[in-house]
C-alpha positions in Angstrom: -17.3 27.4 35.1 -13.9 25.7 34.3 -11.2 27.3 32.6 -11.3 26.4 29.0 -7.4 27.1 29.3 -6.6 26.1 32.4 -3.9 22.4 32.2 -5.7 19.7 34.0 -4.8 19.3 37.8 -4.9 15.9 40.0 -7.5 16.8 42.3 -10.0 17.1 38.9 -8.7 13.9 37.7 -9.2 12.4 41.4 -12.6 13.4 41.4 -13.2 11.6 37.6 -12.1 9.0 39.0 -14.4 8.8 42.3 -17.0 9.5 39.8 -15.7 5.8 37.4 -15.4 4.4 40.6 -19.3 4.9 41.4 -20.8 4.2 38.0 -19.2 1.7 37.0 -19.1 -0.4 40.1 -23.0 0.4 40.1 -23.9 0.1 36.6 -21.5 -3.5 35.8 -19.4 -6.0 37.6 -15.9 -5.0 36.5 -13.0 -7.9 37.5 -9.8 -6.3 38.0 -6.6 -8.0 37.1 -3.2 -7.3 37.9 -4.2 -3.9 39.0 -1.0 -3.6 41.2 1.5 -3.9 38.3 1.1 0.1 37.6 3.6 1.9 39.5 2.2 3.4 42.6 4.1 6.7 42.0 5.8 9.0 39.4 4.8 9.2 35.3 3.2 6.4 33.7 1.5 5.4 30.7 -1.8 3.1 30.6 -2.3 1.9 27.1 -6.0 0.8 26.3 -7.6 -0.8 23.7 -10.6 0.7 22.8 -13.7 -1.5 20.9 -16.5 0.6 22.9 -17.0 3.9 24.0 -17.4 2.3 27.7 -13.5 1.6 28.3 -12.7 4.9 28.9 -15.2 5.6 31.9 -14.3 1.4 32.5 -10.8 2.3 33.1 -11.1 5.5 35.0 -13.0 4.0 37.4 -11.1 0.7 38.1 -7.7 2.1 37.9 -5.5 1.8 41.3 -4.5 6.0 40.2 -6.2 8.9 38.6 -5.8 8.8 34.8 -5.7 12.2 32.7 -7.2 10.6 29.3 -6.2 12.1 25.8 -10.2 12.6 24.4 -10.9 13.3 20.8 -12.4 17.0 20.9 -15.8 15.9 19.3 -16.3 14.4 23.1 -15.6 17.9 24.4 -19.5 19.1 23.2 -22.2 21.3 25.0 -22.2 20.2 28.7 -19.6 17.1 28.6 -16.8 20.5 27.7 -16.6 21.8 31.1 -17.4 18.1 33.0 -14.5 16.8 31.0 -12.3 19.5 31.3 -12.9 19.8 35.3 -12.2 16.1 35.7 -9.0 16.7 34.6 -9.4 15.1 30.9 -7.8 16.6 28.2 -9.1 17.8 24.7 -7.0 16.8 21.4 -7.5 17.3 17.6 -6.7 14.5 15.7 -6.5 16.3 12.7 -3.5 17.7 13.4 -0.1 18.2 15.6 -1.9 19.3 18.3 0.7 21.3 20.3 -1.7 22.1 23.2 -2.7 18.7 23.9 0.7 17.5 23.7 2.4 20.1 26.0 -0.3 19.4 28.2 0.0 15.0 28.2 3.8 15.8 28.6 2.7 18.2 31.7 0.9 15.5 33.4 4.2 13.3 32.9 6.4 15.8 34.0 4.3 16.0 37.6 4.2 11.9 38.1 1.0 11.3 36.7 -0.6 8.9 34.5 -1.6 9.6 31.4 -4.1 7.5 29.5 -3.5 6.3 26.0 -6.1 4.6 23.3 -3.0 3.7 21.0 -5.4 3.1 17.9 -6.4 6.3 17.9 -9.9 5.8 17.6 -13.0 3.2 18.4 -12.4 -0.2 16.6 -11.8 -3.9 16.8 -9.8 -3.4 19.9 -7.1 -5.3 18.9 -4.2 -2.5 18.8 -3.8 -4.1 15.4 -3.0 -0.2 13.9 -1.2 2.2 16.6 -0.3 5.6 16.0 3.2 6.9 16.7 1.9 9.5 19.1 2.2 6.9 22.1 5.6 6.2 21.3 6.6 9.7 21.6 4.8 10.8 24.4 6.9 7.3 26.3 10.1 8.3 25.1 9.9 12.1 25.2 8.3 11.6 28.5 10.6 8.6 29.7 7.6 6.9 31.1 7.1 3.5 31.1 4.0 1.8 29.9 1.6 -0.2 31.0 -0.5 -2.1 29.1 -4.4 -2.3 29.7 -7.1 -4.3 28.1 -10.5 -4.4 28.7 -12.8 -7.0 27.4 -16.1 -7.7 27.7 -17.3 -4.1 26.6 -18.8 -5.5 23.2 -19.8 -8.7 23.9 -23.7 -7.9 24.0 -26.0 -5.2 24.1 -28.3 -4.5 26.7 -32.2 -4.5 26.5 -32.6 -1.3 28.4 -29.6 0.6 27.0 -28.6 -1.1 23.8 -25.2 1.1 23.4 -24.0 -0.2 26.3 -23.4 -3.6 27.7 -26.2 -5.6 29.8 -26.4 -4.1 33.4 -24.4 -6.1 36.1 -23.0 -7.9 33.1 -18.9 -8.9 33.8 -16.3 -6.4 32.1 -12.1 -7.4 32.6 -9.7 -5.2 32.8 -6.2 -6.1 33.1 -3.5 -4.6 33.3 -0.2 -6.4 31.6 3.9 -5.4 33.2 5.2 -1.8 32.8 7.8 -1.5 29.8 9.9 1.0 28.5 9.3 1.9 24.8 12.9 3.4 24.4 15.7 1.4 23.4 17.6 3.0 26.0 19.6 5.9 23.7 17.0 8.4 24.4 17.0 9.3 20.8 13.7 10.8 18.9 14.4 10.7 15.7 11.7 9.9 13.2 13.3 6.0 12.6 13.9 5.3 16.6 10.0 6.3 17.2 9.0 4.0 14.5 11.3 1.3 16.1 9.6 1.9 19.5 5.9 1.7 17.9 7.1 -1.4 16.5 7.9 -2.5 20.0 4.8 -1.4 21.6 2.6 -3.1 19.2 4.1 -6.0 20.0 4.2 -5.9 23.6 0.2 -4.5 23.7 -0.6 -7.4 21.2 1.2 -9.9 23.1 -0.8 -8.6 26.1 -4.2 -8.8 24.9 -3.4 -12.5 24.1 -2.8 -13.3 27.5 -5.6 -11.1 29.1 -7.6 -13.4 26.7 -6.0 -16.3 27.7 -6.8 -15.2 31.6 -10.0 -14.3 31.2 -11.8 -17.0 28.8 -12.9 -13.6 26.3 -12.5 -15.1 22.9 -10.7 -13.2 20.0 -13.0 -11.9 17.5 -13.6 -13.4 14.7 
């Protein structure tokens, strides 16, 4: 049994990702992009737009490092609790500050690792057209830079076997945009310089899906 308290260690999140790397490369034919623009050491943040439940499990397992992933705690049910928890994922409430979730994303920073993101905050278009500030403070508080991910392809048609996911062997990109710091350099968090650095990350994680678009030939929804 795992530790229902215990902070989430590298090796689980290792192990996650040996786990992505199997079922995802078995189940679909991910295309990587631009995979070595994450930092190949110390704290980082992947940012990830999320239009399908699949992106998450996508990007563990196509990622060049072991990602710790903030998870809504309605994931965190029956058998996927202690699975989640032992591959080094990491339980928040949405609902509220949580302060246990935080101190533990800020924990995985603090050691050099990378902590994954969905900026919207929940499952939607996938167009990180509504972020949440908590991204913003984790980057600044954290002073990690971040790199933007977005994977496409997720959505684009249901499969006959499996209808909530996408067609097996079908292509899913993921690319991975420049590492940038969200900060304007002061190191201040005040409420008006973490609203200045969502404004800055929206545009740099829109700007990227544009050109992951672009790259790839996936067409904005319309």
């Amino acid at each position: 049994m795992t530790d229902a308290t215990a902070a989430p260690t590298p090796r689980g999140a290792a192990v996650g990702r040996g786990i992505g790397i199997g079922l995802m490369y078995g189940l679909f034919r991910p295309r990587v992009l631009g995979a070595w623009r994450v930092p190949a050491t110390g704290p980082v943040i992947l940012a990830v737009n999320h239009a399908h439940n699949l992106d998450g499990p996508m990007l563990m397992g196509t990622a060049p490092r072991p990602v710790h992933f903030l998870i809504k705690k309605e994931a965190f049910a029956g058998p996927l609790d202690p699975f989640l928890r032992g591959i080094g994922q990491l339980k928040v409430d949405r609902t509220t500050v949580d302060r246990t979730a935080v101190t533990r994303a800020l924990g995985v920073l603090e050691n050099g690792g990378v902590l994954g993101i969905f900026p919207e905050g929940t499952r939607g278009e996938g167009d990180f057209a509504s972020l949440r500030a908590g991204l913003a403070y984790f980057a600044v508080r954290g002073g990690a830079p971040i790199v933007p991910v977005a994977v496409l392809g997720s959505t684009e048609r249901r499969g006959r076997l499996i209808p909530a996911l996408p067609p097996l062997r079908s292509r899913v990109d993921v690319v991975f945009g420049e590492a940038f710091q969200a900060g304007d350099g002061s190191g201040r968090r005040t409420r008006k310089a973490l609203d200045e650095a969502t404004l800055r990350i929206q545009g740099a994680l829109s700007a990227h899906l544009d050109d992951a678009r672009r790259l790839t030939g996936r067409p904005a929804k319309t």
